[in-house]
Backbone as CSV, one residue per row, in Angstrom:
resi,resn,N_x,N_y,N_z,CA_x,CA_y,CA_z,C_x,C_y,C_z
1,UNK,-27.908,-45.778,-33.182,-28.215,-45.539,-31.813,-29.157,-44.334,-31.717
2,UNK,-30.624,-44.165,-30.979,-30.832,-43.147,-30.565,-31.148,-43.269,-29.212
3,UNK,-31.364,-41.486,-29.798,-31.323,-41.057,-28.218,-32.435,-40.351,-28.065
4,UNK,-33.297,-40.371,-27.050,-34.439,-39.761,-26.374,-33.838,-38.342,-25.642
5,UNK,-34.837,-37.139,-26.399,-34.488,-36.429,-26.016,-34.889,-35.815,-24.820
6,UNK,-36.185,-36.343,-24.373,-36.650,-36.333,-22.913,-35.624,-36.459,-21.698
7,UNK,-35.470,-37.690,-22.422,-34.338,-38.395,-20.677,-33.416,-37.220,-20.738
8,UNK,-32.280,-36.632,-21.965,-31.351,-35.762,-22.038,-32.110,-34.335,-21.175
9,UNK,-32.945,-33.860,-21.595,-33.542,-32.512,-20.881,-33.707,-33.006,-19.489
10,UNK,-34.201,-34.136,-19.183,-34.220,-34.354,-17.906,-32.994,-34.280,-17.264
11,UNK,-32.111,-34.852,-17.614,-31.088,-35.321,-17.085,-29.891,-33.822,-16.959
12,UNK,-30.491,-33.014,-17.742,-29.711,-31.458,-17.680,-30.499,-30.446,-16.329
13,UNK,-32.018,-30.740,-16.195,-32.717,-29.918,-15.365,-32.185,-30.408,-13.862
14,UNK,-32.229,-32.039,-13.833,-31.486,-32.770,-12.489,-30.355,-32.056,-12.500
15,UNK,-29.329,-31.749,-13.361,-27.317,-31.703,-13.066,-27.648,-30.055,-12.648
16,UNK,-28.343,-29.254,-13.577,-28.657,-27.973,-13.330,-29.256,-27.495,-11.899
17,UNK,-30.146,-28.390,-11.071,-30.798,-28.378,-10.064,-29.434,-28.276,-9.069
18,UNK,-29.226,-29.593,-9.505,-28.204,-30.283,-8.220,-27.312,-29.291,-8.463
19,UNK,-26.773,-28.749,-9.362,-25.664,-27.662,-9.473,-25.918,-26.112,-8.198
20,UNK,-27.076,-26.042,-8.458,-28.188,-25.098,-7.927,-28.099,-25.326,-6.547
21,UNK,-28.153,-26.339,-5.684,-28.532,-27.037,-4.438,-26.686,-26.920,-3.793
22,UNK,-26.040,-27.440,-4.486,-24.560,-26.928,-4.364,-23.950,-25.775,-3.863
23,UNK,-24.153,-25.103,-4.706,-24.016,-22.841,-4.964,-24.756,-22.798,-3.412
24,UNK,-25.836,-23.082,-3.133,-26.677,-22.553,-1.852,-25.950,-23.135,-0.611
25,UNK,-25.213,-24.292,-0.639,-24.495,-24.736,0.647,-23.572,-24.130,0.651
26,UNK,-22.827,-23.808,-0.242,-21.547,-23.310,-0.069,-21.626,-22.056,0.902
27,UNK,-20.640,-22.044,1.889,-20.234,-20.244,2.834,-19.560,-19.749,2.480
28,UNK,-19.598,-18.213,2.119,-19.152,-16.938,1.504,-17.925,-16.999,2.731
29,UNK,-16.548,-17.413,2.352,-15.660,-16.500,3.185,-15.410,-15.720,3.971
30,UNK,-14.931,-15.363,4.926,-14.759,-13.525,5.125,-13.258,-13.313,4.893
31,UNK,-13.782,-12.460,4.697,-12.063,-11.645,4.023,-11.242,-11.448,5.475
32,UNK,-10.615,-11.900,5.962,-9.911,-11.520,7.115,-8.071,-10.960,6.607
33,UNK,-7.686,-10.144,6.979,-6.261,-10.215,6.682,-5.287,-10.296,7.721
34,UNK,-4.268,-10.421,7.568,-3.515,-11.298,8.508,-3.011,-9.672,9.716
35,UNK,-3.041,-8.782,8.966,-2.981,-7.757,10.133,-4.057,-7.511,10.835
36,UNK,-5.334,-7.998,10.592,-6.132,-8.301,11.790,-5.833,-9.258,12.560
37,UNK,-5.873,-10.103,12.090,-5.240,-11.218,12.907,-4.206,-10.830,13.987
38,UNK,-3.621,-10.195,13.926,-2.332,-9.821,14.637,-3.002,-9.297,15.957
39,UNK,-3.812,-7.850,15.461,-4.413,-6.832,16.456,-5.225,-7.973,17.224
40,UNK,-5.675,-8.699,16.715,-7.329,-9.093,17.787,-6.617,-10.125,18.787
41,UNK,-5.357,-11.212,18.042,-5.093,-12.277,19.075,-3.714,-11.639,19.638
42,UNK,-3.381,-10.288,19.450,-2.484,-9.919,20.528,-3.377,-8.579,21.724
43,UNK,-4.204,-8.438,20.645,-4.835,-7.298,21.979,-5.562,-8.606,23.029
44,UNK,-6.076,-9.850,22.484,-6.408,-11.093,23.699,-5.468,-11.269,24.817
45,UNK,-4.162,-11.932,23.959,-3.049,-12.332,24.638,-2.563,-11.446,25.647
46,UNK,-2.491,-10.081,25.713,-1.958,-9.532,26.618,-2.453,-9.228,28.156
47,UNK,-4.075,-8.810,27.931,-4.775,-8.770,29.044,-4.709,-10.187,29.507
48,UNK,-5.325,-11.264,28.775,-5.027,-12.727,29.320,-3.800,-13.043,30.214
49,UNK,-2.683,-12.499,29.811,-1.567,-12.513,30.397,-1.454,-12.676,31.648
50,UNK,-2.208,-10.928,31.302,-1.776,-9.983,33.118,-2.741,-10.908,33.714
51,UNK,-3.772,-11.379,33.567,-4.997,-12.226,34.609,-4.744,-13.437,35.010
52,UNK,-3.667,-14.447,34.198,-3.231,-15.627,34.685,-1.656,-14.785,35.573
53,UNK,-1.160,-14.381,35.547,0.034,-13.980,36.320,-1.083,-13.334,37.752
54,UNK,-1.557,-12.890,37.664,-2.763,-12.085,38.769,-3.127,-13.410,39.460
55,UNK,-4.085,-14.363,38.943,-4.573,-15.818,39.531,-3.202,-16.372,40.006
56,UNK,-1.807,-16.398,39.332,-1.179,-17.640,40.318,-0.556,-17.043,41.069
57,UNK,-0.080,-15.545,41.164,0.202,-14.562,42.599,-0.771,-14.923,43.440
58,UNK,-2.171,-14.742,43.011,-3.215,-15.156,43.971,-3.276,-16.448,44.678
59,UNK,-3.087,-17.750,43.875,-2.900,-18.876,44.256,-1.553,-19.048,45.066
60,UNK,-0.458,-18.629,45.117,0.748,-18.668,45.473,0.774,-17.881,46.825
61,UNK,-0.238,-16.526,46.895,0.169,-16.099,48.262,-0.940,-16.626,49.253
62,UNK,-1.714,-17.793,49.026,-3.008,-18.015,50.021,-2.892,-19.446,50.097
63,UNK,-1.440,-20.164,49.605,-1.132,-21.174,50.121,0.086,-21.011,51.080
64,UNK,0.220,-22.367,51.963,1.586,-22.174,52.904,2.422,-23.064,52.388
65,UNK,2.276,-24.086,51.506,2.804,-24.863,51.417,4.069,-24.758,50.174
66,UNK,5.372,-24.790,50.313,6.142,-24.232,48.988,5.983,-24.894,47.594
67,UNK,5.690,-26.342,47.915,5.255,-27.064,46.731,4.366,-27.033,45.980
68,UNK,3.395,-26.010,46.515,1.778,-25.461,46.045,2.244,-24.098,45.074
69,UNK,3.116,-23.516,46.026,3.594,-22.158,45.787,4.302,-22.160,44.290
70,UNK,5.222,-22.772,44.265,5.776,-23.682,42.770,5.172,-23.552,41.731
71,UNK,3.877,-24.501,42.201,3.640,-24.570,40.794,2.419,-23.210,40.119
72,UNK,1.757,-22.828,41.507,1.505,-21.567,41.404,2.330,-21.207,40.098
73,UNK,3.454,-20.409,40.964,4.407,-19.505,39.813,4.733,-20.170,38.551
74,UNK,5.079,-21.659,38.651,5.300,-21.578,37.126,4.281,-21.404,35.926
75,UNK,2.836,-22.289,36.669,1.848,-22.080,35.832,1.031,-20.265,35.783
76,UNK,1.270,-20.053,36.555,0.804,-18.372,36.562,1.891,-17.341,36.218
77,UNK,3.015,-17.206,36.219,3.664,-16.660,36.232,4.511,-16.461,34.852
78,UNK,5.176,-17.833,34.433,5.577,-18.194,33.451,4.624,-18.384,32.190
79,UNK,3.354,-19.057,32.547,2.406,-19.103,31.400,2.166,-17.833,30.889
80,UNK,1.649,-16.948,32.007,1.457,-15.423,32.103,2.299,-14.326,31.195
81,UNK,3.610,-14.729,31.282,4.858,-13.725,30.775,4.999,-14.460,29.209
82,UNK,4.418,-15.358,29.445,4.711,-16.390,27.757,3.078,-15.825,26.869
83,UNK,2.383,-15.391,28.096,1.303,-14.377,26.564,1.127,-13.037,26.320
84,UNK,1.966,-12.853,27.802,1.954,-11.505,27.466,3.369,-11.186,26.226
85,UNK,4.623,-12.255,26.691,5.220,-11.823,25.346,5.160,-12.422,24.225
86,UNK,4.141,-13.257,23.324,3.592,-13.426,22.541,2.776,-12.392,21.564
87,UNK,1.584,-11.652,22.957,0.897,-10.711,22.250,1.600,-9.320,22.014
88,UNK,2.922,-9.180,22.811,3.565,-8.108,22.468,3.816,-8.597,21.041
89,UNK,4.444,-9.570,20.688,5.317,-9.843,19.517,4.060,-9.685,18.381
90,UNK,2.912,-10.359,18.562,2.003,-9.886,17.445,1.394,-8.650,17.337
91,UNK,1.241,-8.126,18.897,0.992,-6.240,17.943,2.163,-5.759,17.561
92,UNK,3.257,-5.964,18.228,4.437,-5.316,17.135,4.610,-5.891,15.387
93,UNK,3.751,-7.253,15.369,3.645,-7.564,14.057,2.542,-6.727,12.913
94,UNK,1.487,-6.310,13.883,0.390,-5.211,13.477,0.749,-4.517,12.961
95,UNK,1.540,-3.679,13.721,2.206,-2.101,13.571,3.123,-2.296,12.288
96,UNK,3.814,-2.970,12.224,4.821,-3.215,11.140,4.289,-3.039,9.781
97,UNK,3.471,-4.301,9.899,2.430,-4.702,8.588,1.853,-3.180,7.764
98,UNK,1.106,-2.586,9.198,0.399,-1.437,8.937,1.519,-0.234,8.474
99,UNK,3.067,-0.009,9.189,3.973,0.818,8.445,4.598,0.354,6.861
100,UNK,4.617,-0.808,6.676,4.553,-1.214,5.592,4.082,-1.128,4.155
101,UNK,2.820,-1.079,4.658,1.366,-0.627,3.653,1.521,0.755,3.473
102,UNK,1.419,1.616,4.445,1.838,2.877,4.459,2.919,3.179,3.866
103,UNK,3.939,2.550,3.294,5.087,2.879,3.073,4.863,3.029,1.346
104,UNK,4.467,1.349,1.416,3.990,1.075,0.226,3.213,1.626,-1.109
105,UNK,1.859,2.598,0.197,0.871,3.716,-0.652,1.766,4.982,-0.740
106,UNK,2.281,5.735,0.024,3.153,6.504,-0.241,3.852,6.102,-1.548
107,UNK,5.542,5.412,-1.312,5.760,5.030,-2.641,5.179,5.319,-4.242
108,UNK,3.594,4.353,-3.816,3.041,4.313,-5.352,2.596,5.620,-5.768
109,UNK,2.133,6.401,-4.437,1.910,7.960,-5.071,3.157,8.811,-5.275
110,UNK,3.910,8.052,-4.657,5.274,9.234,-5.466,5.602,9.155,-6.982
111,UNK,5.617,7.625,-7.094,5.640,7.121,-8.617,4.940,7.649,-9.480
112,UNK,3.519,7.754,-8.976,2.236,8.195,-10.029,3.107,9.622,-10.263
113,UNK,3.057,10.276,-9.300,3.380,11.957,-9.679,4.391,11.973,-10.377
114,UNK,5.836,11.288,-10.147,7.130,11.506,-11.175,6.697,11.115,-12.468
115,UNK,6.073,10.280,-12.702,5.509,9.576,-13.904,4.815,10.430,-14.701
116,UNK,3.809,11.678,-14.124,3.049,12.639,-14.404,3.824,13.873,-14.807
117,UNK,4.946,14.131,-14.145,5.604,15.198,-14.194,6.684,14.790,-15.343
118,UNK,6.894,13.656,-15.283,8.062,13.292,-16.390,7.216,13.393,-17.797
119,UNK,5.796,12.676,-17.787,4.949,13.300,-18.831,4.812,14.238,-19.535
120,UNK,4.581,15.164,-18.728,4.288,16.653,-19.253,5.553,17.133,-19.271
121,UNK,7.181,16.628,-18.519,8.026,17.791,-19.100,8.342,17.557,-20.396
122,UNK,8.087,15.973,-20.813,8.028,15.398,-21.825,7.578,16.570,-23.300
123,UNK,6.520,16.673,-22.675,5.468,17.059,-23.938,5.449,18.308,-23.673
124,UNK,6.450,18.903,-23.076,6.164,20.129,-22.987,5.095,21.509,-22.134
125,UNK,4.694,20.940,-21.146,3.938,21.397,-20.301,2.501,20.553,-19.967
126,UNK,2.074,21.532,-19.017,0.647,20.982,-18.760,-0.312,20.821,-19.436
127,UNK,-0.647,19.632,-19.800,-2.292,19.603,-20.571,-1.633,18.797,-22.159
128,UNK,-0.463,18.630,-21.918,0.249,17.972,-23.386,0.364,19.603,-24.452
129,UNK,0.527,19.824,-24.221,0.652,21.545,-25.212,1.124,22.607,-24.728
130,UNK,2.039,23.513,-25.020,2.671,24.708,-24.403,2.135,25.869,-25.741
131,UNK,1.305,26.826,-25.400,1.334,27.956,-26.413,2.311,29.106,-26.765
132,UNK,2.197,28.770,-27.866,3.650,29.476,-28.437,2.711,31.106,-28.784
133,UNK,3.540,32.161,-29.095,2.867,33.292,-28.928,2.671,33.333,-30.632
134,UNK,3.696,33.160,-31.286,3.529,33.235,-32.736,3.296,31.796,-33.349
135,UNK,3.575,30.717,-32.599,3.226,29.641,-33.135,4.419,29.095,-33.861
136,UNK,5.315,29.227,-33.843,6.594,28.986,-33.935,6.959,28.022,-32.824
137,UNK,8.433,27.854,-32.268,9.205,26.949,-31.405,8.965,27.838,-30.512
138,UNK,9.098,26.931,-29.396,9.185,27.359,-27.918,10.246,27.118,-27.409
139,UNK,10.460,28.243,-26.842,11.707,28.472,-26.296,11.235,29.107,-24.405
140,UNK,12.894,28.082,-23.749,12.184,28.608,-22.151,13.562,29.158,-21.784
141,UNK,13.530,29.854,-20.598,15.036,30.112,-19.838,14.656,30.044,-18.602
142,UNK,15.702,29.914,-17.912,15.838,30.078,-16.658,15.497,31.261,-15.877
143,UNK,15.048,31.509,-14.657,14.979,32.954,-14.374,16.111,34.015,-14.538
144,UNK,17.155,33.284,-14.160,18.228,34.456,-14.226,19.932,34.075,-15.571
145,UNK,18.622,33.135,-16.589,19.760,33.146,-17.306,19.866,33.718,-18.281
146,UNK,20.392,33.381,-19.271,20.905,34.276,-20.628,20.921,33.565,-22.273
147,UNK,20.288,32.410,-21.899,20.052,31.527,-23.228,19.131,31.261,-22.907
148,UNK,18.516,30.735,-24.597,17.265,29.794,-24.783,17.440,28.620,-24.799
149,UNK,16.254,27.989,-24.380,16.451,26.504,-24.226,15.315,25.757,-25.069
150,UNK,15.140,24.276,-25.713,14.374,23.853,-25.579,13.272,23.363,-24.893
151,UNK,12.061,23.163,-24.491,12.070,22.785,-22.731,12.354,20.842,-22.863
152,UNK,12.724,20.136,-24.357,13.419,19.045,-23.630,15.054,19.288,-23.331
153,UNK,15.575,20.434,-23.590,16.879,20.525,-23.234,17.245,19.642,-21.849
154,UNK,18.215,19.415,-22.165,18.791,18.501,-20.503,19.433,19.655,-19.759
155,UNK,19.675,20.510,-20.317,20.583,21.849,-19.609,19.419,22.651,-18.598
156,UNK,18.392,22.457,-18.586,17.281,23.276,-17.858,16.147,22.202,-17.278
157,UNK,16.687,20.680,-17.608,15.789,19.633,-16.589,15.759,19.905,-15.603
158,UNK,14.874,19.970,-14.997,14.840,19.540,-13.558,14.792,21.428,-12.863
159,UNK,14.589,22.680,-13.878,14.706,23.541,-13.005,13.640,24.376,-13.435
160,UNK,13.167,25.750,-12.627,12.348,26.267,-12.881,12.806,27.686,-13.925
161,UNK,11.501,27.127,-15.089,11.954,27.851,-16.351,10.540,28.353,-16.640
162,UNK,10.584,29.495,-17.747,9.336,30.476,-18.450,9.735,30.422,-19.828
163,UNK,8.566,30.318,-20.156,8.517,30.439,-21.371,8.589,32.160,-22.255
164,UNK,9.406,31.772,-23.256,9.798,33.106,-24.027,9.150,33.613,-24.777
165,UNK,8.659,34.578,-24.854,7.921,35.531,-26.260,8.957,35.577,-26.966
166,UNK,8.602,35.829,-27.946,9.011,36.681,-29.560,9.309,38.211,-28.807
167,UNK,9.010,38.493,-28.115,9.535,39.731,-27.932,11.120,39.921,-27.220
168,UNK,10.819,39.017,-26.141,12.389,39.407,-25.383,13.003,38.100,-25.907
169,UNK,12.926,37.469,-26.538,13.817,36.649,-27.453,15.313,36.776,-27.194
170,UNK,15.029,38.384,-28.516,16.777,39.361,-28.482,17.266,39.404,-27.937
171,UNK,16.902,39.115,-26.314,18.394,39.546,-25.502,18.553,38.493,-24.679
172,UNK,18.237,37.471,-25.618,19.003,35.849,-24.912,19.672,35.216,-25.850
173,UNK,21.018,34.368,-25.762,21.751,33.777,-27.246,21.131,32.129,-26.854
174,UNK,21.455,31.890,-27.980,20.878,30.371,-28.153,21.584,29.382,-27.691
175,UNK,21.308,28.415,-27.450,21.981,27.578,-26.345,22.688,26.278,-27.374
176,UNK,24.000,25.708,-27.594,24.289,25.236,-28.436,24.191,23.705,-28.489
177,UNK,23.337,23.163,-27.247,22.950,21.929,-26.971,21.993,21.988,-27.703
178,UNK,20.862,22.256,-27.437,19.307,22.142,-28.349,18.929,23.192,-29.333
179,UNK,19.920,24.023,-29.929,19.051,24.592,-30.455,20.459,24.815,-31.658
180,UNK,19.861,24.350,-33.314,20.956,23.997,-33.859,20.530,24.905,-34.875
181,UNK,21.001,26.233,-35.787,20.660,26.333,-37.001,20.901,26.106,-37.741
């Protein structure tokens, strides 16, 4: 069997074209999210509301007839209170959405920071490194305590501690959780 390689190139420049002619009809989306949605067809709904309840008061008080009057109110009145509490219910769906998200970004920045702080108490301070004065172990205490600590000791997690010189060392005893000779 052969094959002509003409017709094949042809037949790729046509699928390639037509592929081409495709891509150009197609419409780009818009990104809408559903808490817009909320704001735009409840900030509608509500003024709409008040203006059909307004028209069938209007229609209702410039007829004499009660059977006119009727339907006045139900169609103005009732339609009226059915968008205005609609569009209440979707901006209160707005607001939600939007405390939500907010809740949400908060959250993730609390996470980032514990995550950061659990890091470095990890490793021993800021920057991944604590300088030791002689280059030896580091040792921290508490402000007003009386032992040394490791700074992964669990006895001094979570509190505010300094780091010890070689000098005032001496007049702290060693702490018998982390520090073993």
């Amino acid at each position: 069997m052969t094959t002509v390689t003409g017709t094949d190139d042809d037949a790729r420049s046509r699928r390639r074209s037509l592929t081409e002619a495709i891509a150009a009809l197609r419409v780009p989306r818009a990104n809408v999210s559903l808490e817009t949605v909320f704001l735009t067809v409840g900030a509608l709904f509500l003024p709409i509301g008040l203006v059909v309840i307004i028209l069938g008061w209007y229609g209702a008080a410039h007829t004499g007839h009660i059977y006119e009057q009727n339907s006045y109110i139900i169609s103005g009145g009732l339609l009226g209170l059915g968008l205005i509490f609609v569009g209440f219910a979707l901006y209160v769906g707005y607001w939600m959405t939007r405390q939500i998200r907010a809740t949400e970004t908060g959250t993730q920045q609390t996470l980032r920071a514990l995550r950061q702080l659990q890091e470095e108490l990890r490793t021993g301070g800021v920057g991944g490194e604590v300088a030791s004065p002689s280059g030896a172990d580091v040792f921290v205490a508490t402000q007003h305590g009386s032992m040394l600590h490791r700074p992964t000791c669990p006895a001094v997690a979570g509190r505010n501690v300094h780091v010890v010189d070689d000098r005032s060392a001496a007049k702290y005893r060693a702490c018998s959780i982390c520090i073993t000779d």
